[in-house]
N, C-alpha and C positions, 0 to 999 in steps of 0.2 A: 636761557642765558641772560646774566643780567646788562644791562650797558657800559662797557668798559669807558668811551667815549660819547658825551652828548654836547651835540653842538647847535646851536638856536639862534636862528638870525647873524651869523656872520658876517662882517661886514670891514672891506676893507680898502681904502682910499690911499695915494699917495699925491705930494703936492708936486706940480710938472711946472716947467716953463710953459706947456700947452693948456694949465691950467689942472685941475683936479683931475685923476685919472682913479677911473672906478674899477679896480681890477677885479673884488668877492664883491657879491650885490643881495646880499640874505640870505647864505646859505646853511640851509638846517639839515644835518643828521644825526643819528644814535648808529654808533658801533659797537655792537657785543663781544663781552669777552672771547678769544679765540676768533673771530669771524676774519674772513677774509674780503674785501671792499675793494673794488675798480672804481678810480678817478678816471673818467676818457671825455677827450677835449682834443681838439686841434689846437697850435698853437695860438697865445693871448686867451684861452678859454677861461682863465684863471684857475687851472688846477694846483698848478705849483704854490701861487700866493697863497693857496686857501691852505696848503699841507705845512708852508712854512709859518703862518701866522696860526695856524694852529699850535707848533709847537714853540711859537713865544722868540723865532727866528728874526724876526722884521723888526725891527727897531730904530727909534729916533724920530726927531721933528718933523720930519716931512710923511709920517706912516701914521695915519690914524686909522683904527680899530676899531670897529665896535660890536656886538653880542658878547654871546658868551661861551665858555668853553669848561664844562666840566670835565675832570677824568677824576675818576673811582668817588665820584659826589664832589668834589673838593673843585672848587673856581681857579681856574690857573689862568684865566687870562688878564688878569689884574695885577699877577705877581710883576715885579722889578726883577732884572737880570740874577741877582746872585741869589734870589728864592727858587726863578723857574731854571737855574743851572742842577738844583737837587733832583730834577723830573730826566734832566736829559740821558741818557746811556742806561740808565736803572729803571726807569718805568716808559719813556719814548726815547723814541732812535729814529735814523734817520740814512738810508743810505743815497747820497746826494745824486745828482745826473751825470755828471762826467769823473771817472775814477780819478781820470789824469788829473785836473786840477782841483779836485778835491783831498787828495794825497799832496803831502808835504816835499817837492822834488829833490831837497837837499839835506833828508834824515833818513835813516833805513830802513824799513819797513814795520824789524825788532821795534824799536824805538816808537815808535808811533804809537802800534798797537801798544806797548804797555805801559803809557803815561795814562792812558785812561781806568787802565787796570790797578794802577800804582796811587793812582791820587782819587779814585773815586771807591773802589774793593779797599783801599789798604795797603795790599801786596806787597811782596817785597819785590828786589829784583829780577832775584831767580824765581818766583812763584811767578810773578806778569810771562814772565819767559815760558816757563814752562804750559800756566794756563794760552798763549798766545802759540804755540806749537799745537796745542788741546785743539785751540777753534779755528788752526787752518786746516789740522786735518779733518776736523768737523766739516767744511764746506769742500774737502776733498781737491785741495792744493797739491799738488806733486814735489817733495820733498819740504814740508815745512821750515827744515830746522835751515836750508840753505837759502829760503825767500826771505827767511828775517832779517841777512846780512845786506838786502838788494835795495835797491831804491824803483822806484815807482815804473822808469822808465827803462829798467831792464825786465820789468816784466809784459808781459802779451795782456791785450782788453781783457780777456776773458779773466787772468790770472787775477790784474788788478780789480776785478769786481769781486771776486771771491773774495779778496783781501776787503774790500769797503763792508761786505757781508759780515767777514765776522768782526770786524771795528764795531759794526750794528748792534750784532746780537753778543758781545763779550763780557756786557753787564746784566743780560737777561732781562733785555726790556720786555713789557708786557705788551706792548705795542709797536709796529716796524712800518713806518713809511719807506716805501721803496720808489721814489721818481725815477723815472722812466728807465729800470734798472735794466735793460736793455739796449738801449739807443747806444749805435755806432758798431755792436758786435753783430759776428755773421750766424747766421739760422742754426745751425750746430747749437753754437753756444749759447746762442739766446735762448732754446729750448732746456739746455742743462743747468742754466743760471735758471731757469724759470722750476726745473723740477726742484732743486736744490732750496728755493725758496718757501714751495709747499713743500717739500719735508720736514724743514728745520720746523715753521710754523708749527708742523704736527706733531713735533719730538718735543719744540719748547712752549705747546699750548698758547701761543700770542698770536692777538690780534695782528692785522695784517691789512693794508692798506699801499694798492698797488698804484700809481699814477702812472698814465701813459695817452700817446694818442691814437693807441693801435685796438680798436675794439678784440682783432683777434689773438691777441697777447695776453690777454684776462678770461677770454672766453671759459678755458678750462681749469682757470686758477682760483674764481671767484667765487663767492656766496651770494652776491649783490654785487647790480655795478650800478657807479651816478653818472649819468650821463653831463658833461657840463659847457656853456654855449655862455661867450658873451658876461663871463664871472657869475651866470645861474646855475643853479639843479633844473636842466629840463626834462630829465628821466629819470627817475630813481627806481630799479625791479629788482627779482632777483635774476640771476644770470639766462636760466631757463626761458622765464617769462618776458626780458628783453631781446630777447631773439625771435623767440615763437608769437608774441602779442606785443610787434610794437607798436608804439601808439605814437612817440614826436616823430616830425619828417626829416629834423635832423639827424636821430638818432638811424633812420631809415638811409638816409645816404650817408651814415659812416657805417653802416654795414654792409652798402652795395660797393662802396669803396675800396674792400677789402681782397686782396689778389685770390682769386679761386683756379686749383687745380684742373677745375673743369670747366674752364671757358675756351671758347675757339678758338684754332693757333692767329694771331693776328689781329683778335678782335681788339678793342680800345679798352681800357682801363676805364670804370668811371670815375668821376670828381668831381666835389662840388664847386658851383660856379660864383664867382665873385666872391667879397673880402667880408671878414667878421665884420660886427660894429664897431663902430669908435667907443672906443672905450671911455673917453672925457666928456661922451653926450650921455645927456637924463633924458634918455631916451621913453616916451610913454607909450611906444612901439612893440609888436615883438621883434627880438632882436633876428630872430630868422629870417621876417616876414621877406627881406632884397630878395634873396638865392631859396626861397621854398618855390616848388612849381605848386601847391597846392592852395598858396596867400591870397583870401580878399582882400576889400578897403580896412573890413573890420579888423585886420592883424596889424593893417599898418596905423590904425586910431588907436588904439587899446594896449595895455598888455597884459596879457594872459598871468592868472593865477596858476599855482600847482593844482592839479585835479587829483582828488584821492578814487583811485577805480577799483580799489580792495586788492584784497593781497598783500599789502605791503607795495604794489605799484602805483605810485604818478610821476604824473606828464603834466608839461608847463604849453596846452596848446589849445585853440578854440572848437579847431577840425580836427580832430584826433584819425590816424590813420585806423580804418574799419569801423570808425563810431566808437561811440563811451560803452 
């Protein structure tokens, strides 16, 4: 597969009352056409900055940027707002964190979905209609033709995420950031939003780029996941090998973190102890080294490179858990 998405030194700052806040700190990947990719970070990891400054989302004076960002060879992170508006809905998409206030509360649902159908396809108005019928029942909405007349807030989480879904995919983008397309619904539906997602990807061949802070919410959804700490990459594998051979310790306590079926009635949940970095220090630390149990002096002098260990895995760490 060739690289749909390559990203090289990413980097990205904003200006604070607190002074410079370093939220992406040089993040590099390549995503292949069709591939599926986990973003997983606890909050402040910088996963969200890195997904929306990818797609040219962050803007104005106080937002500086810097690497670079190809998609299909072509540099889009240089473009100006009305060149990178030709990328959005048609070649990236975006379905945002909260349905609720990502939906417009005081236009109908109709409406919504087919302004984008209408002014970026062409369409007319009965075509936007009828394709917006097309791609609810596409993500398997229960009565299309009567959710179009509703607004945001007579529908249930679940409903309104199907609806962010197909707003997503209703231009056939080639690539779909999904932020934390989960958060706030209950287990049920978060598994059928989650089947629904690997479907669609597999029916409309697009890459696929999951952001969350739940390692077990990608576990089965992924081709790769990046692990991200502090606005780095401190693990990049593929899903397999991030479970079976991991090597960062953070990536290690967001996977002992994770609630198991089979733990003792009453025993403790674990959780990692004390707070991310500050994100406005230039920090020459690693950023784990506070809350690792595994930290010499040398993690808190230094900071660690990415280590390439083959396969397609590295890790950003000195002591790598089992050895290099």
């Amino acid at each position: 597969m060739s690289d749909l998405l390559k990203i090289t030194d990413l980097a990205v700052d904003f200006d604070t009352t607190y002074g410079k806040l370093h939220a992406v700190r040089g993040v590099s990947i390549d995503i292949a056409e069709g591939e599926s990719v986990g973003i997983v970070g606890e909050s402040g990891s910088g996963k969200t900055v890195f997904s929306r400054a990818t797609m040219g989302l962050l803007r104005g004076s106080s937002v500086h940027r810097t690497g670079q960002i190809l998609f299909e060879g072509t540099e889009i992170s240089s473009l100006d707002s009305k060149q990178i508006r030709e990328y959005w809905g048609t070649k990236i998409a975006m379905i945002f964190q909260d349905p609720m206030t990502a939906l417009n509360p005081v236009r109908r649902i109709g409406a919504q979905m087919s302004e984008s159908l209408i002014k970026r396809l062409g369409m007319s108005k009965s075509e936007a209609k009828d394709r917006a019928i097309e791609l609810l029942t596409l993500v398997k909405l229960p009565e299309p033709e009567l959710a179009l007349e509703k607004y945001a807030h007579q529908l249930s989480g679940g409903m309104r995420q199907r609806v962010m879904i197909a707003m997503a995919i209703a231009c056939n983008p080639k690539m779909l950031f999904a932020d934390e397309p989960t958060t706030a619904l209950d287990v049920t539906v978060q598994a059928q939003v989650l089947e629904l997602l690997a479907d669609l990807r597999k029916e409309l061949g697009m890459a696929m780029v999951i952001i969350t802070h739940d390692l077990g919410v990608v576990a089965g959804y992924t081709d790769r996941i990046a692990v991200m700490y502090g606005g780095e990459i401190v693990e990049l594998a593929s899903t397999t090998d991030l479970f079976t051979d991991t090597k960062m310790p953070y990536t290690e306590a967001l996977i002992k973190s994770i609630p198991r079926v089979d733990r003792k009635r009453g025993s403790e949940l674990s959780s990692i102890e004390g707070m991310p970095p500050d994100p406005t220090s230039n920090r020459a630390s690693c950023g784990f080294a506070d809350r690792c149990p595994y930290a010499v002096q040398k993690c808190r002098d230094e900071h660690p490179q990415l280590v390439d260990a083959g396969n397609g895995h590295s890790y950003r760490c000195f002591f790598p858990i089992g050895g290099k």
